[in-house]
N, C-alpha and C positions, 0 to 999 in steps of 0.2 A: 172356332177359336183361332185368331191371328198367331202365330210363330215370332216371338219377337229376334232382329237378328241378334248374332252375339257381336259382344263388344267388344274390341280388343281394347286391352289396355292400355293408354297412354296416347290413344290414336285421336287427339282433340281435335283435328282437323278433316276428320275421317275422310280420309284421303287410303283407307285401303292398308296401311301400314304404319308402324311405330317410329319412328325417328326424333334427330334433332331439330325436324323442323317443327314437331307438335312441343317438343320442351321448350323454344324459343315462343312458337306459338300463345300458353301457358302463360311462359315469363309475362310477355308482353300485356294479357286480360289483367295477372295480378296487379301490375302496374299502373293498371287503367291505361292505354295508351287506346284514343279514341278511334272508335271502325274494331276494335279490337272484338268478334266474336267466337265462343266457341261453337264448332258443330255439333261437337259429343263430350256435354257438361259430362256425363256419366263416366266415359275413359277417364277422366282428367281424375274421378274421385278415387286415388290409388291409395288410400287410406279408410275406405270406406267410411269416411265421418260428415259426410253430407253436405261438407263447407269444404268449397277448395280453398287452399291455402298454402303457405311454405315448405308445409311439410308434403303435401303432395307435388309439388314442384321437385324437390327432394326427392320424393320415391322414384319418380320420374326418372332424372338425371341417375340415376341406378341402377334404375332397370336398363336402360339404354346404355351403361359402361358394362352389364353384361352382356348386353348382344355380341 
């Protein structure tokens, strides 16, 4: 059985860590702005409601003013 890794939360660019650069990241896919991919649709779901959306952009920007 494979070990899936874990995900950190918020980490759309999976780049190893959480920042404002995966919020900007985010910003930009909602926006459609074209080239625009996520690496880890899965971080990004910080609502767990299976559609990204404003509200997880939201959580996002939250989680990240508490770091």
């Amino acid at each position: 059985m494979a070990i899936e890794p874990e995900t950190l939360m918020g980490d759309v660019n999976a780049d190893g860590e959480f920042n404002a650069a995966d919020v900007a990241h985010l910003q930009k896919w909602l926006l459609a702005v074209p080239d625009t991919e996520l690496k880890n649709r899965k971080a990004a779901d910080c609502n767990s409601g299976s559609k990204l959306n404003a509200v997880d952009l939201t959580l996002m920007k939250q989680l990240l003013l508490k770091q």
